[in-house]
C-alpha positions as CSV (number, residue, x, y, z in Angstrom):
1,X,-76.7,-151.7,15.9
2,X,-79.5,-150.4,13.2
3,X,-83.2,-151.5,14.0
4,X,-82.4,-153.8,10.3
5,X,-79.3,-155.7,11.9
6,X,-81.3,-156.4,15.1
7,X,-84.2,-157.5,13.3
8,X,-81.7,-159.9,11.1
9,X,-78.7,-160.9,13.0
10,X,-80.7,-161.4,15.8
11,X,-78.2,-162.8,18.9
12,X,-75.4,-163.9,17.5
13,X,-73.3,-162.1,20.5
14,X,-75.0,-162.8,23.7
15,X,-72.8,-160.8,27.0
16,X,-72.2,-162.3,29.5
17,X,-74.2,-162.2,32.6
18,X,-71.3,-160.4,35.3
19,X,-70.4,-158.1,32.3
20,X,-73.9,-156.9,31.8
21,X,-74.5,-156.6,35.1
22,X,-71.5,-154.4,35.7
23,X,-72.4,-152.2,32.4
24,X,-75.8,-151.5,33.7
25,X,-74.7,-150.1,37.2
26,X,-72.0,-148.5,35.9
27,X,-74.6,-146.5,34.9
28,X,-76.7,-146.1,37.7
29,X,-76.4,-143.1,40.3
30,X,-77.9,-143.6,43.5
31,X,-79.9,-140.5,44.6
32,X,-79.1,-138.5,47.6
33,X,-82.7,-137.7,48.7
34,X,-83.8,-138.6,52.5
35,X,-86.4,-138.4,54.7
36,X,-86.6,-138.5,58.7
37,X,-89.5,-141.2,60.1
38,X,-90.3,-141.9,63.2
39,X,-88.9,-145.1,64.6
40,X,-92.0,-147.4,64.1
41,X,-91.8,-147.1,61.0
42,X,-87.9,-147.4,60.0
43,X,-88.0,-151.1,60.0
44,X,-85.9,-151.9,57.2
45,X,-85.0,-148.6,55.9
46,X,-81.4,-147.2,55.5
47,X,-80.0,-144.7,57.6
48,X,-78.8,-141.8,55.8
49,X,-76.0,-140.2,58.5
50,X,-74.7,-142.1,61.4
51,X,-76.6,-142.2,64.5
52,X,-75.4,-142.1,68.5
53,X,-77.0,-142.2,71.5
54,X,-78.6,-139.2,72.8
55,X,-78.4,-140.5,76.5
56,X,-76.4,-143.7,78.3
57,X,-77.9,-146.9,78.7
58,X,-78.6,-147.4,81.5
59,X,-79.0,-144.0,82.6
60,X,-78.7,-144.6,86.2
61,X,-76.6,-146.7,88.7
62,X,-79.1,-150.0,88.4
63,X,-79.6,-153.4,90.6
64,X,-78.3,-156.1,88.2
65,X,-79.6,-158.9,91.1
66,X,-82.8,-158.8,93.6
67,X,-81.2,-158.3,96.7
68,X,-80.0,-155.8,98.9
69,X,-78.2,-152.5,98.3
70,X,-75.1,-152.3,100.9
71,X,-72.3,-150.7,101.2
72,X,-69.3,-153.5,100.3
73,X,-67.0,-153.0,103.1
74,X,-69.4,-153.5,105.4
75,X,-69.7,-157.7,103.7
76,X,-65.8,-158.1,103.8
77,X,-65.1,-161.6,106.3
78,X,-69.2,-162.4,105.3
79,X,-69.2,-166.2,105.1
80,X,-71.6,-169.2,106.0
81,X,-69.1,-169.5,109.2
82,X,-69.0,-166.1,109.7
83,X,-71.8,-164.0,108.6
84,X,-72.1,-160.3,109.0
85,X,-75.5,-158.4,110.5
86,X,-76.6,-155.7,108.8
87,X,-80.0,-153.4,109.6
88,X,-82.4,-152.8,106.6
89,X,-83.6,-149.3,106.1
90,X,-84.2,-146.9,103.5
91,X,-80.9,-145.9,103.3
92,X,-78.0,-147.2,102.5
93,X,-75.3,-146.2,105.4
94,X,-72.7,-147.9,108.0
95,X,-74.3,-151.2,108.5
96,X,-77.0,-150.8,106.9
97,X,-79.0,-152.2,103.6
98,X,-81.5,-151.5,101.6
99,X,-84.0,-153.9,99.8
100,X,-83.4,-153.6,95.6
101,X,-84.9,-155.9,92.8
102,X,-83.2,-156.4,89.8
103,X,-83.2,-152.8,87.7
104,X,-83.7,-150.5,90.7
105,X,-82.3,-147.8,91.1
106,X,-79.2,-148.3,93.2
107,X,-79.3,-145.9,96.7
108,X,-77.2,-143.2,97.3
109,X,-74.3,-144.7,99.7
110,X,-73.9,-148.4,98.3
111,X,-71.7,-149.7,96.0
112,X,-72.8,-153.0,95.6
113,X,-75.8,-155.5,95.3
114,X,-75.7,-158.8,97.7
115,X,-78.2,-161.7,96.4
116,X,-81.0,-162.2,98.1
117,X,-80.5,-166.0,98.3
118,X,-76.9,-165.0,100.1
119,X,-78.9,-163.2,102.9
120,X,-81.5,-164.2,105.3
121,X,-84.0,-161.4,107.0
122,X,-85.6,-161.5,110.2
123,X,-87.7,-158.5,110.5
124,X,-85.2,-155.4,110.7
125,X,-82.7,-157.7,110.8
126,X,-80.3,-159.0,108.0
127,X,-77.8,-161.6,107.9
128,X,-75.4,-161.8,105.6
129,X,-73.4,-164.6,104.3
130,X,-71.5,-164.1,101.4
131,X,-69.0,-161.2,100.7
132,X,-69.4,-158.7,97.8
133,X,-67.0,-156.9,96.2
134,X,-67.4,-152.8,94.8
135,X,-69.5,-152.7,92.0
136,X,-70.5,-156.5,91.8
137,X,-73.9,-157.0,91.0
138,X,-74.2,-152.9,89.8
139,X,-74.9,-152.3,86.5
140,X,-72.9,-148.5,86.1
141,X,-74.0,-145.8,84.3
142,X,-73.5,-146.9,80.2
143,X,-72.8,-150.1,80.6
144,X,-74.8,-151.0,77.6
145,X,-74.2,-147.8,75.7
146,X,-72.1,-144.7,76.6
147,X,-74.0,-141.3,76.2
148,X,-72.8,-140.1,72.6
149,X,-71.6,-143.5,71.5
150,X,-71.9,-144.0,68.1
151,X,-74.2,-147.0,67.0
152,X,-75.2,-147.4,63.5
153,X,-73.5,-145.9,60.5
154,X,-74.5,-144.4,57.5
155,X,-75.8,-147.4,55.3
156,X,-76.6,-149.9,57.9
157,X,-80.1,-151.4,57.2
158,X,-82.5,-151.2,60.4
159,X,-83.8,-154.4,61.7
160,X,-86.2,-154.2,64.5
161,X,-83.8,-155.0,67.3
162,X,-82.0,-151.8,66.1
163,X,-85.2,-149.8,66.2
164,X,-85.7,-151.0,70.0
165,X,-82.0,-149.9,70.8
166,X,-82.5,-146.0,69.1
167,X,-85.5,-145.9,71.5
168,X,-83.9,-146.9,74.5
169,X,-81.3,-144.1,73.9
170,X,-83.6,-141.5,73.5
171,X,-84.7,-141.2,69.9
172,X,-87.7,-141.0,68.3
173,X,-87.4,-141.0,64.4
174,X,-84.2,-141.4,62.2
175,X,-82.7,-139.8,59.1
176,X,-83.2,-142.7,56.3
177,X,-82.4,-142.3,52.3
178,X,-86.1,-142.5,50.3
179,X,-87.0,-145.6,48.4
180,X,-85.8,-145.8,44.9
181,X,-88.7,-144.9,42.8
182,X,-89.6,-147.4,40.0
183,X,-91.7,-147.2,37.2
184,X,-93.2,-150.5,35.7
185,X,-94.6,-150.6,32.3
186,X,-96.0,-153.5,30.8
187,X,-96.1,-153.3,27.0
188,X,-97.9,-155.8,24.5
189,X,-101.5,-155.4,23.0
190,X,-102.3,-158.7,23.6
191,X,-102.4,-157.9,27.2
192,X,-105.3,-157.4,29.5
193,X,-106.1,-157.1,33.3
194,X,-109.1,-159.5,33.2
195,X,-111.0,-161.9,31.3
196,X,-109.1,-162.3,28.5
197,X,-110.3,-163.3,25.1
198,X,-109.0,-165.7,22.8
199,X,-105.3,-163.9,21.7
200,X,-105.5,-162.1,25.2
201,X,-103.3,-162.7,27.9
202,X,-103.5,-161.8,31.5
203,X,-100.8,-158.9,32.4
204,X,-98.9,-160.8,35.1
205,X,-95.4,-159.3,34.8
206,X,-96.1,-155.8,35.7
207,X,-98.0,-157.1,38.8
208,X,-95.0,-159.5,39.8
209,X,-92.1,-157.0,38.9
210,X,-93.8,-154.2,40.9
211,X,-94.4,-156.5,44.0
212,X,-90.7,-157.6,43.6
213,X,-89.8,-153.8,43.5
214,X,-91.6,-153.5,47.0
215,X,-90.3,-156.5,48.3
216,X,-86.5,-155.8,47.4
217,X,-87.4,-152.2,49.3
218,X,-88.5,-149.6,46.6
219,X,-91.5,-148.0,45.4
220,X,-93.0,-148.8,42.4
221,X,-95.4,-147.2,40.3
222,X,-97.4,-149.2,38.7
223,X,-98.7,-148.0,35.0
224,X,-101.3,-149.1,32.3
225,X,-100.3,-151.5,29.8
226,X,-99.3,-149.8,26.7
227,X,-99.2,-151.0,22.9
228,X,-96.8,-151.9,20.7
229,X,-96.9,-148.6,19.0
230,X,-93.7,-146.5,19.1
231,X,-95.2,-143.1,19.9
232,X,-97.2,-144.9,22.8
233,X,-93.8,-146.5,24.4
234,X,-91.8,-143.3,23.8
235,X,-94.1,-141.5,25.7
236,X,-94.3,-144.2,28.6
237,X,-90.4,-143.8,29.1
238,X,-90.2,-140.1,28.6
239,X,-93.2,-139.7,31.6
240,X,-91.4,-141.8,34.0
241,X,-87.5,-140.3,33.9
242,X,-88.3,-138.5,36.8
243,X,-88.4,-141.9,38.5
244,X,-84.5,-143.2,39.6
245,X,-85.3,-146.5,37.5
246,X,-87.2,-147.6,34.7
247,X,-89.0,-151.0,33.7
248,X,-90.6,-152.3,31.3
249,X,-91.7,-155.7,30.5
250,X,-92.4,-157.4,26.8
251,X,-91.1,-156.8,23.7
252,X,-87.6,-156.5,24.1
253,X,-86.7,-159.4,21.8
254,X,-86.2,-159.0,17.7
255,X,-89.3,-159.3,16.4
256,X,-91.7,-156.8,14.3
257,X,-93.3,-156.1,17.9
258,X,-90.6,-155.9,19.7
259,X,-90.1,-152.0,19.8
260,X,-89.0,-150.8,23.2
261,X,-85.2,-151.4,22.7
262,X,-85.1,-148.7,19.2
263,X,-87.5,-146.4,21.5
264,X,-85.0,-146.6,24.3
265,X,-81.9,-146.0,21.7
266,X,-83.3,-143.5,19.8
267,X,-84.6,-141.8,23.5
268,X,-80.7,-142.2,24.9
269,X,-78.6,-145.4,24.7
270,X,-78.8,-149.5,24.8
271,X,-76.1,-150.6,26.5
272,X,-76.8,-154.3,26.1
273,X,-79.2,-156.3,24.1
274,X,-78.9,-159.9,24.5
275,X,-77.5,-162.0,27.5
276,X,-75.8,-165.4,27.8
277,X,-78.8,-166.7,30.7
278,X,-81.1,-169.2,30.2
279,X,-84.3,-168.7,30.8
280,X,-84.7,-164.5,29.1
281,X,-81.6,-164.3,26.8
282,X,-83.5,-161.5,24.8
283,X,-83.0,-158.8,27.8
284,X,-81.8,-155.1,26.9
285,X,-80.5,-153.1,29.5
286,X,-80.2,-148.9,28.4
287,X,-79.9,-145.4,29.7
288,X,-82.0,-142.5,28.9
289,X,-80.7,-139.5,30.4
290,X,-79.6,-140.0,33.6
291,X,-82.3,-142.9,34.2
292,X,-81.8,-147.0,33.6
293,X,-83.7,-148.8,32.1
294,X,-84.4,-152.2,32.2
295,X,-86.6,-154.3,29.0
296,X,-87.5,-157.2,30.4
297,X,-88.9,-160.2,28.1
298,X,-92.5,-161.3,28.4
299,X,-91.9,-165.1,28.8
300,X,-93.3,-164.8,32.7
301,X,-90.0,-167.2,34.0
302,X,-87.5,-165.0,31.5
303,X,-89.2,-162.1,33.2
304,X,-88.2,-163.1,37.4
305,X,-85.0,-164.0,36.2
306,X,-83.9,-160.9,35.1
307,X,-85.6,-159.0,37.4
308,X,-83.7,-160.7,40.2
309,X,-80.2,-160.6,38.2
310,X,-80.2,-156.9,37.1
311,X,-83.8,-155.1,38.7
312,X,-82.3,-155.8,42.2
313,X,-78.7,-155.1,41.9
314,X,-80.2,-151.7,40.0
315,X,-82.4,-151.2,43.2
316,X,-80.0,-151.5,45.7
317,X,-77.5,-149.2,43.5
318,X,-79.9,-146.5,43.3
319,X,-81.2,-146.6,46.7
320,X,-78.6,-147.2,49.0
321,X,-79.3,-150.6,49.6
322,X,-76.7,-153.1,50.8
323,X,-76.0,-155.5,48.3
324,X,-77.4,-159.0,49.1
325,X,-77.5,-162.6,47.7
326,X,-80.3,-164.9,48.0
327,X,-80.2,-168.0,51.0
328,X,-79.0,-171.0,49.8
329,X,-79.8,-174.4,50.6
330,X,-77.4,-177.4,49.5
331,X,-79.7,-180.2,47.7
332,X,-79.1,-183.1,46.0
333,X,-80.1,-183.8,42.2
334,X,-82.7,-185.9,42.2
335,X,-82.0,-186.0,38.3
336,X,-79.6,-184.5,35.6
337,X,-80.1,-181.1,34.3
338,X,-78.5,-179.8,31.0
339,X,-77.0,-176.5,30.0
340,X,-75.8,-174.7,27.0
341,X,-72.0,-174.1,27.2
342,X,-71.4,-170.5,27.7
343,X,-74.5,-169.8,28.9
344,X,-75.8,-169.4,32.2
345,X,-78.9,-171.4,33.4
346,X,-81.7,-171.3,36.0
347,X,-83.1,-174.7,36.5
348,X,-86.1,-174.4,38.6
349,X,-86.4,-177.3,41.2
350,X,-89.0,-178.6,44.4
351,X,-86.9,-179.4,47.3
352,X,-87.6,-182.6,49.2
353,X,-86.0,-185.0,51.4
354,X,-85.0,-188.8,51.0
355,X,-83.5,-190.6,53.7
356,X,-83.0,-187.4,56.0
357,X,-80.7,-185.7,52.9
358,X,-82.2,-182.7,51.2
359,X,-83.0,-183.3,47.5
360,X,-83.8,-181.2,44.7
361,X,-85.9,-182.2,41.4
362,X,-86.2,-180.5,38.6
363,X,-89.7,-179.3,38.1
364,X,-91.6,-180.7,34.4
365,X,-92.4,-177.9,33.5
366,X,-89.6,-175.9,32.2
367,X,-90.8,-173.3,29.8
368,X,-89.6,-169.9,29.9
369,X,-93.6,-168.8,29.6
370,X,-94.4,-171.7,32.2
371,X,-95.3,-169.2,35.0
372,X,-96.3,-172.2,37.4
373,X,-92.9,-173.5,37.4
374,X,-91.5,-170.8,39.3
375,X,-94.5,-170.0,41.2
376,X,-94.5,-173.9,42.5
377,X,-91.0,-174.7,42.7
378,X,-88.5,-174.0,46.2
379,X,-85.6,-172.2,43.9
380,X,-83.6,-171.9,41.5
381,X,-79.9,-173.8,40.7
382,X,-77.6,-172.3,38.9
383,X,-75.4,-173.7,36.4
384,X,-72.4,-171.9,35.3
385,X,-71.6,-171.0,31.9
386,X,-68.5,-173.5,31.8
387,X,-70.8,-176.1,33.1
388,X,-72.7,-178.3,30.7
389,X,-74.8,-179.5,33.9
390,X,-75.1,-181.3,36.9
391,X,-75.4,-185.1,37.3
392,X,-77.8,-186.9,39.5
393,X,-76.6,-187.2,43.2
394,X,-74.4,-183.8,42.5
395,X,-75.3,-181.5,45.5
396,X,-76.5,-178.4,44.3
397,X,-77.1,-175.1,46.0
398,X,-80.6,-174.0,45.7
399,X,-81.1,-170.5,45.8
400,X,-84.6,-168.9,47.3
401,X,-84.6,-165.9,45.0
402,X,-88.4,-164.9,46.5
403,X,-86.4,-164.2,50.2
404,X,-87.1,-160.8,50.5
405,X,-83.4,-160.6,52.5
C-alpha cells in the first residue's frame, strides 16, 4: 500500500490476530549462537545440546536407613520370638555388623541395612529382631541416575532444581543458546525522560517494552528516543539489524507523524499494518533483511498488548524459547463488558472475592493511553472476536500477562 492510501484509507482491513501472529514468525529465524555458563548462573536459560550425567548418582553402595550394615543371611529366622545375635565391628563379616547412618557408605561384605529401631545393642553385642532381605535398605550404585544417562534435552528450560541435579552428577557449567538480542526504540518528539513540559510526555514504553524483553528472557538494548524525522528513524533501524529483533514504539498509526511503517517498507517489507485487537489496532509488524520488526503504538495499554501478543511469541522464536501462555485464573464478572464483533478485546479487570468465589471488575479506567489501568489491574480477559461480550455472573478467565512464566 502507497504512503497516500495509508494516510487515506486508513484501516478499513484490520488481520486478524492468529493470522498476524503467524505472518510475523513466519518470518523470524531463531539464531544458532550459544554460550557455555557455569551452573549458578543457568537458571532459566535453554540448553543448547542434550546433557547426561558425567557420574551415577549415587556414586557409591549408600545406607538408605541409620542402622546397621550386616550381611542378610546372617538375619534370616530374626524375629521378636526369635532374634538373632550379631557382634558389631568394623567390618562387616560372618556374624557380624557394622554401625551405618543413613547415606554412609555401605562396608565391603554386607548387603543390606537392618533399622536401628529393629535391633537392640549392649556393648559389643547386637540383637537383632527383624529379618532383612539383600539389598533392602541399600541404595545401589545409580539408583537416582545411571552414569551416562541422559537428562535434559536440547530445548528444555533450566529451573533451579535442574541446576542442583547437573551438579550432583558432576557438572559444572552447561552449553545454553544466547539471549535474543532486542533493540527498543522509542520514537515521538514529544517525548522526554524527565520533567516534561507542557506538550511533553514521559517515555514510558521503551522503559516497559525493554523490562518485558528481560523478563520474557532476552536482552534488550535500550536506545534514545528519536524524532519523527525519516532520516532519524531510518537510521535507528538500519543500526540495530545486527540485533535478532527489532522494536519500536510510537508512530505506527496513519497520521502525518506516523513515519516508522514507510521507513520500515521502503528499508525491506510490512507484512501487516493494522490488527483486529482492541486496545492497539494500529500495530505494523515488518522485516528488514533478515531482522523483524515490530511498530508498536504509543497509547501506553495498546503498547503491553502487543508486546505480549507478538514481542513474546517473536522472542521465544528467535531465541529458542519454549512457547508459553500466561496463568489463568477463572473470575466472575462483576459487571458486563462489550466488544466489537470481529475484533478481539483485552478488558482489563481487579480480581476480588465475594462470598468465597473469585470475581473480576472491570477497571474505570479503560483508555488505551490509561497507563494506570494496566499497571493497577490483576489481568486481562479476553473476548473473542465472535463474541460481542461477557454478561455479569459469566466466569471469565483472567489472564496474568506480567507472569514472567
Amino acid at each position: 500500500m502507497s504512503d497516500e492510501a495509508r494516510r487515506t484509507e486508513g484501516f478499513k482491513q484490520r488481520t486478524r490476530v492468529e493470522s498476524a501472529r503467524e505472518t510475523l514468525l513466519s518470518a523470524v529465524t531463531p539464531h544458532d549462537r550459544t554460550e557455555r555458563v557455569p551452573l549458578r548462573d543457568a537458571d532459566e536459560r535453554v540448553l543448547a545440546t542434550d546433557v547426561g550425567a558425567a557420574r551415577p548418582v549415587p556414586h557409591y553402595r549408600r545406607a538408605a536407613m541409620d542402622g546397621y550394615a550386616v550381611r542378610a543371611e546372617d538375619t534370616f529366622g530374626a524375629s521378636d520370638r526369635s532374634p538373632e545375635q550379631l557382634r558389631v565391628a568394623e567390618r562387616v563379616g560372618p556374624g557380624t555388623a557394622s554401625r551405618v547412618h543413613t547415606g554412609s557408605e555401605l562396608p565391603a561384605g554386607a548387603d543390606a541395612v537392618v533399622m536401628v529401631e529393629d535391633t537392640d545393642r549392649q556393648g559389643e553385642s547386637l540383637t537383632v529382631f527383624d529379618a532383612v532381605a539383600g539389598g533392602e535398605n541399600v541404595a545401589p550404585v545409580g539408583e537416582d541416575v545411571e552414569d551416562g544417562q541422559t537428562l535434559y534435552e536440547a530445548g528444555h528450560r533450566l529451573r533451579p532444581s535442574d541446576l542442583g541435579l547437573l551438579k550432583s552428577v558432576g557438572l559444572d557449567a552447561v552449553e545454553v543458546y544466547e539471549r535474543p538480542r532486542v533493540s527498543v526504540i522509542p520514537t515521538g518528539e514529544e517525548l522526554v525522560q524527565d520533567d516534561p513540559a507542557p506538550g511533553e510526555v514521559v517515555e514510558t514504553n521503551g522503559q516497559t517494552v525493554t523490562q518485558y524483553v528481560e523478563r520474557w528472557g532476552g536482552e534488550a538494548t535500550y536506545r534514545d528516543v528519536v524524532t519523527d524525522d525519516e532520516d532519524a528513524l531510518r537510521a535507528a533501524v538500519e543500526g540495530d539489524l545486527d540485533h535478532d529483533v527489532v522494536v519500536t514504539t510510537g508512530g505506527s498509526s496513519v497520521g502525518e507523524r506516523d513515519l516508522i511503517p514507510e521507513v520500515v517498507d521502503e528499508l525491506g517489507e510490512v507484512l501487516v499494518h493494522g490488527v483486529a485487537l482492541k486496545p492497539g489496532h494500529p500495530v505494523a509488524l515488518g522485516r528488514v533483511a533478515d531482522t523483524p520488526v515490530l511498530m508498536l503504538p504509543g497509547y501506553p495499554v495498546a503498547c503491553i498488548v502487543n508486546a505480549v501478543q507478538f514481542l513474546r511469541p517473536t522472542l521465544e522464536r528467535a531465541g529458542h524459547l519454549p512457547t508459553t501462555g500466561p496463568p489463568t485464573t477463572d473470575a466472575r464478572l462483576t459487571r458486563k463488558v462489550v466488544s466489537d464483533p470481529g475484533t478481539r478485546t483485552y478488558v482489563r479487570v481487579q480480581l476480588g472475592e465475594d462470598d468465597e468465589v473469585v470475581t473480576a471488575t472491570p477497571t474505570r479506567a479503560s483508555g488505551s493511553g490509561v497507563l494506570s489501568s494496566v499497571a493497577l489491574a490483576d489481568g486481562w480477559v479476553v473476548v473473542p472476536e465472535r463474541r460481542e461480550g461477557y454478561d455479569a455472573g459469566e466466569t471469565v478467565a483472567v489472564e496474568d500477562w506480567e507472569a514472567s512464566r
